[in-house]
C-alpha positions in Angstrom: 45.0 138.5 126.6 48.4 137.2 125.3 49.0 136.8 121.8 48.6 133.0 120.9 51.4 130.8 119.1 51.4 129.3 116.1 52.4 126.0 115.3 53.7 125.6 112.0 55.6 122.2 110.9 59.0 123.6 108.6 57.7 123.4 104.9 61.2 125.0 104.1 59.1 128.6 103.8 58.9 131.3 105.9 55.7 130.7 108.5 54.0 133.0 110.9 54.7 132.8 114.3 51.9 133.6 115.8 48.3 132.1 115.4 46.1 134.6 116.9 47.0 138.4 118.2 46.8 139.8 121.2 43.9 141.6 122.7 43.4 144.7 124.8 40.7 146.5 126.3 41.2 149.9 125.0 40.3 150.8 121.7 42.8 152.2 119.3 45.8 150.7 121.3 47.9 148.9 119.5 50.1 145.6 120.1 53.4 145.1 118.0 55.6 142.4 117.9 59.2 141.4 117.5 61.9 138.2 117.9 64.1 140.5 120.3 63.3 142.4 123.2 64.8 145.0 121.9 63.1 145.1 118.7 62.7 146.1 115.6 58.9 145.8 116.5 55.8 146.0 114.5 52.5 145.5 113.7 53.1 142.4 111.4 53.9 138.8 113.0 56.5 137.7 112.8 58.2 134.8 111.1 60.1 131.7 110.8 61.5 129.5 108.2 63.9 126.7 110.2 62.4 124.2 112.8 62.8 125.0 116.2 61.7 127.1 118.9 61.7 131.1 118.9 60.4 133.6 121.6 58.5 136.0 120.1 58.1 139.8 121.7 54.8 141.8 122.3 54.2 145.1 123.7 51.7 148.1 123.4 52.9 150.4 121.0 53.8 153.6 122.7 51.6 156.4 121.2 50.4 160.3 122.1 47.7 159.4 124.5 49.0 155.8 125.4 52.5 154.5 127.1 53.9 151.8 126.4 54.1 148.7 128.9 57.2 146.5 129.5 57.5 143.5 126.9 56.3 140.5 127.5 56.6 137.2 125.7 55.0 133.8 124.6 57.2 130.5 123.0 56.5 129.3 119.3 57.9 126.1 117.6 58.2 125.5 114.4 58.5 121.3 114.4 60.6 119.4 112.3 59.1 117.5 109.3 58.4 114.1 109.8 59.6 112.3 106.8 60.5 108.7 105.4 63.2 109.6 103.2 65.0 107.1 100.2 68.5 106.7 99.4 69.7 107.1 96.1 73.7 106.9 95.0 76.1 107.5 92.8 79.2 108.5 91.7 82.2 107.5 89.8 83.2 104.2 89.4 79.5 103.1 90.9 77.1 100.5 88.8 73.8 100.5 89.0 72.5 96.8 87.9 69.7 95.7 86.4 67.6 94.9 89.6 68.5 98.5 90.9 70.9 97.7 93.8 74.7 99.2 93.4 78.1 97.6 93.1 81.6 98.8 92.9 84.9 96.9 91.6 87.1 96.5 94.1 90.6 98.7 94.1 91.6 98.7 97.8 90.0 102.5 98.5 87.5 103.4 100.5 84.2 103.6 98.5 81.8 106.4 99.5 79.4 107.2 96.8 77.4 110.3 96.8 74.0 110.2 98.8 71.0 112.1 97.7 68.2 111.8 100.1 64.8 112.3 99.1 61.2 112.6 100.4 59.0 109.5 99.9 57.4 111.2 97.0 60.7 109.9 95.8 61.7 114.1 93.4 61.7 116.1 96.9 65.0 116.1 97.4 66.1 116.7 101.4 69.5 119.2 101.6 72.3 117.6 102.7 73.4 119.5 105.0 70.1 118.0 106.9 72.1 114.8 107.5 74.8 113.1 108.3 76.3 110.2 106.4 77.9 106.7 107.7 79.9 104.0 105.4 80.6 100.7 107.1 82.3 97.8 105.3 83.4 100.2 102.4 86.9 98.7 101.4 87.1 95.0 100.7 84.9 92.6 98.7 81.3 92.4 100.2 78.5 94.2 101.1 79.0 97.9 102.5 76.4 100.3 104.0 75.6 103.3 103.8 73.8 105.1 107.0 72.1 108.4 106.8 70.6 110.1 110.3 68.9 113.4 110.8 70.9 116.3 112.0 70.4 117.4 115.7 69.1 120.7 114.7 68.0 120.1 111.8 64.4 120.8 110.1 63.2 116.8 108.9 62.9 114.2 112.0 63.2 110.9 110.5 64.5 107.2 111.6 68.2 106.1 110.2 67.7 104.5 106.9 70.2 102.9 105.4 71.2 101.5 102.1 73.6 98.5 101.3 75.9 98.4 98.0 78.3 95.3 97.0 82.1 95.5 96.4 82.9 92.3 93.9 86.5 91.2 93.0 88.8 92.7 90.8 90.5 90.3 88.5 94.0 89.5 89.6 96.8 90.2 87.2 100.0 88.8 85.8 102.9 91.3 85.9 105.7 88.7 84.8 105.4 85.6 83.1 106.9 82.6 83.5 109.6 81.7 81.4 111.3 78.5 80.0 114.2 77.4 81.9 117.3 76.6 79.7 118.1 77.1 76.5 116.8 74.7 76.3 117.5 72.4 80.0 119.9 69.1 79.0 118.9 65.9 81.2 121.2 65.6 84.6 119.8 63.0 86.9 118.6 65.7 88.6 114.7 67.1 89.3 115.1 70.5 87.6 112.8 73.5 87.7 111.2 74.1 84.2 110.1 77.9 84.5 111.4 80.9 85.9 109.5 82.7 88.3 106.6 84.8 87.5 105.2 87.5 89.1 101.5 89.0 89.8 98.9 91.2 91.7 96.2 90.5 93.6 97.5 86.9 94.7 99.8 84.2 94.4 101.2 82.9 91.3 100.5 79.1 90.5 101.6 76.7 88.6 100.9 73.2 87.4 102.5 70.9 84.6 99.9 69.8 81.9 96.4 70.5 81.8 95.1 68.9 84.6 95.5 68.3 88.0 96.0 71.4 90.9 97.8 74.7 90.8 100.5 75.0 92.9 102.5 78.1 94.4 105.9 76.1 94.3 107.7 76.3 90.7 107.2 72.4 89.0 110.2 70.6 88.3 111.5 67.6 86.6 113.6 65.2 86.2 113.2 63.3 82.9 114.2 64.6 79.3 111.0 65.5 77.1 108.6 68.4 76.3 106.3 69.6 78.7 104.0 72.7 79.2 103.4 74.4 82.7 100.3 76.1 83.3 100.4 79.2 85.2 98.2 82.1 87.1 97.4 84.3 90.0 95.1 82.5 92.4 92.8 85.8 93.6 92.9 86.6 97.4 89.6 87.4 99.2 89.5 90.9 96.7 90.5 89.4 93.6 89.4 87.0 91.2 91.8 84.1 89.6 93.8 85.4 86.3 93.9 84.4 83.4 95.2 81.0 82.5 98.5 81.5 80.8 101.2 78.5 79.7 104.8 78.1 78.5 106.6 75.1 76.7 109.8 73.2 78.1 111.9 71.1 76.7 114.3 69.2 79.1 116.7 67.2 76.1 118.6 64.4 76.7 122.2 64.3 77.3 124.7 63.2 74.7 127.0 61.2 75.9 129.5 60.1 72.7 132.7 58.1 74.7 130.5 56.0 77.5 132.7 53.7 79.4 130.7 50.5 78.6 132.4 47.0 80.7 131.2 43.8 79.9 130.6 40.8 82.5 130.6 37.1 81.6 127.9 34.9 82.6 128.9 34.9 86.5 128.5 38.3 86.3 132.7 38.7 86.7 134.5 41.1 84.3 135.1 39.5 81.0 138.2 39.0 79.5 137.8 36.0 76.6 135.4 33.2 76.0 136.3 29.8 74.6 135.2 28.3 71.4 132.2 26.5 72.0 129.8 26.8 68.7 127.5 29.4 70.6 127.1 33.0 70.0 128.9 34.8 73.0 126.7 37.5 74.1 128.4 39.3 77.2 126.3 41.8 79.8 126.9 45.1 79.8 127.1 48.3 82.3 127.2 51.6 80.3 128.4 54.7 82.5 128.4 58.4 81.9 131.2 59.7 84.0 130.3 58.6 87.5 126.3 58.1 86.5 125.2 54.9 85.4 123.1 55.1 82.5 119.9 52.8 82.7 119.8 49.8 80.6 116.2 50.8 79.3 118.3 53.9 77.3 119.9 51.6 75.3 119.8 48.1 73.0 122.6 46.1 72.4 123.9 44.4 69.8 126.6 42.2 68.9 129.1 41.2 65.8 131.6 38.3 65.4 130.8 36.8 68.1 130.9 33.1 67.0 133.9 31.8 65.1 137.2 31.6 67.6 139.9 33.5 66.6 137.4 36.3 65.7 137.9 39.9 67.6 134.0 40.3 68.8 132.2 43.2 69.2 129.3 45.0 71.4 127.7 47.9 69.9 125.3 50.0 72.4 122.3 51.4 70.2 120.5 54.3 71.5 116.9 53.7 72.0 114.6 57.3 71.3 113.1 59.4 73.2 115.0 58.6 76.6 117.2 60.7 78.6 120.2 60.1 77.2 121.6 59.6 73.2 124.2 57.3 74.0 126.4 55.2 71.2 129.5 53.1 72.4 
C-alpha cells in the first residue's frame, strides 16, 4: 500500500511529510523516499518547513535480490496557520497617546509608520515578508489607515486587519511681521494703510485693528490721526492650526498746518469786509483751509480780540483743539 500523507499546519519548523510509510509484501524490501523523482532518496521521510503543497517520491530500494520498481507518488500539504494577528506601529515622528491609539504632526509627507504584526498571543511576532502593507489617508490632517493582508503564498492565512492613526495640525507660522507704516504716517484726508504686509506658512495672514472684532486678510487702514494697534496672524488652513497672536503700534499724526488761509463771512454768510459801530461785540464766521482741503470746524476754536470799540483793527485767532487731525493756528 502507498505511503500515507501527513498533514502538518506550518509551525515555522521543519515537519514530516509523511504520516504513515508504505507497505510491501516481501520482507526485507525496502521503500525509500524523496521530493524529486530523481532523488536523492532514502529511508527517512522527508520534510517541510513552508506552507504549501509538495509531491513526495517513493520507490523500492533497488538491492542484490530485489529490483527496483518505477517511482510513484502521493501529495502532502503543509496548511497555512490560521491566525488573528495585531498591529502595532512605530517609527519616527509617531506618538503613542495615553489611551494607546497613534498620531502624527502634520508636515505635508506621506506618513507610513513601521508595522509589526504579531500573533494574538500579542510577543509572536509574524515576518514581514508574510504580508503586505496598505496606507490610505496618510498625508493631510485626519484619520489614516493602515491595512495589512496575508501574502498569496505565504505560510499564516488571516483576514485584513487594519489599524487607524490620526494626523493633527501643525501650528501655522509667521515668516514676516507686519510692520508700522510711516515714520510715523501724518493725517491726509485720506484712508491710509497702517502696516506693511506680513507674511506666513500654513495660511493666510490676518489682521484686525484693536482687540476685538474679526481678522481680516485685507491690510486695515485709516483715515483719522491717532494711535492704534493692529492685531495680526496666520489663519491655519485644513493642516494647520491658527498662529500666534502677534500686534504692532501705529501712530497716524496730525498734520501741521502753520499759514491756513482762514476767510471770514458776515452774518449773511457774504465775505466780510467792515462792520459798523454798533455797541456789540462783532464776532464774524470763519472757513479755515489747508491748501485746497477744508479743515473741519470741530479742529479748531475761535477767538476774538478788539472787536468792540470802532476805530479798533479786530482780530480772529483760530485755536487748535487737541487730539484732532490737524494742529492748526491762524
Amino acid at each position: 500500500t502507498p505511503p500515507v500523507a501527513a498533514a502538518p499546519t506550518y509551525n515555522g519548523t521543519e515537519q514530516e511529510l509523511i504520516a504513515t510509510r508504505a507497505v510491501v509484501n516481501t520482507t526485507g524490501v525496502v521503500v525509500e523516499y524523496a521530493l524529486s523523482e530523481d532523488g536523492p532518496y532514502s529511508t527517512g521521510f522527508p520534510k517541510g518547513t513552508n506552507a504549501g503543497e509538495y509531491t513526495v517520491w517513493y520507490r523500492i530500494q533497488e538491492t542484490a535480490n530485489y529490483t527496483g520498481e518505477a517511482p510513484q507518488s502521493v501529495k502532502a500539504e503543509i496548511a497555512k496557520k490560521p491566525v488573528n494577528p495585531t498591529i502595532e506601529l512605530s517609527g519616527e515622528g509617531l506618538t503613542v497617546e495615553s489611551d494607546g491609539t497613534y498620531s502624527y504632526v502634520y508636515d505635508g509627507t506621506a506618513k507610513e509608520p513601521v508595522v509589526t504584526l504579531k500573533e494574538a498571543d500579542s510577543t509572536t511576532e509574524i515576518p514581514a515578508g508574510e504580508y503586505t502593507v496598505e496606507y490610505s489617508g496618510n498625508v493631510n490632517v485626519g484619520t489614516a489607515t493602515v491595512t495589512v493582508k496575508a501574502k498569496d503564498g505565504g505560510n499564516y492565512s488571516f483576514t485584513a486587519v487594519s489599524k487607524g492613526f490620526t494626523i493633527g495640525q501643525k501650528q501655522a507660522e509667521v515668516l514676516t511681521a507686519p510692520e508700522a507704516a510711516g515714520d510715523p504716517l501724518t493725517f491726509n484726508t485720506r484712508a491710509q494703510k497702517l502696516v506693511t504686509a506680513g507674511a506666513g506658512s500654513g495660511g493666510t495672514m490676518v489682521y484686525r485693528v484693536g482687540p476685538d472684532g474679526d481678522f481680516e486678510p485685507g491690510i486695515p487702514t485709516e483715515t483719522n490721526a491717532g494711535s492704534y494697534t493692529v492685531y495680526y496672524k496666520v489663519k491655519g488652513d485644513g493642516n494647520h492650526s491658527d498662529s500666534e497672536v502677534g500686534h504692532v503700534d501705529v501712530t497716524i499724526a496730525p498734520k501741521t498746518v502753520k499759514d491756513p488761509t482762514i476767510t471770514l463771512f458776515d452774518e449773511n454768510g457774504d465775505p466780510l469786509v467792515s462792520y459798523t459801530y454798533d455797541g456789540n461785540a462783532k464776532e464774524p464766521t470763519a472757513t479755515v483751509v489747508d491748501g485746497d482741503a477744508l479743515i473741519g470746524a470741530d479742529e479748531y476754536e475761535i477767538r476774538y480780540a478788539n472787536n468792540i470799540d470802532a476805530g479798533n483793527t479786530a482780530t480772529v485767532n483760530i485755536i487748535d483743539k487737541p487730539n484732532g487731525n490737524y494742529t492748526v493756528t491762524g
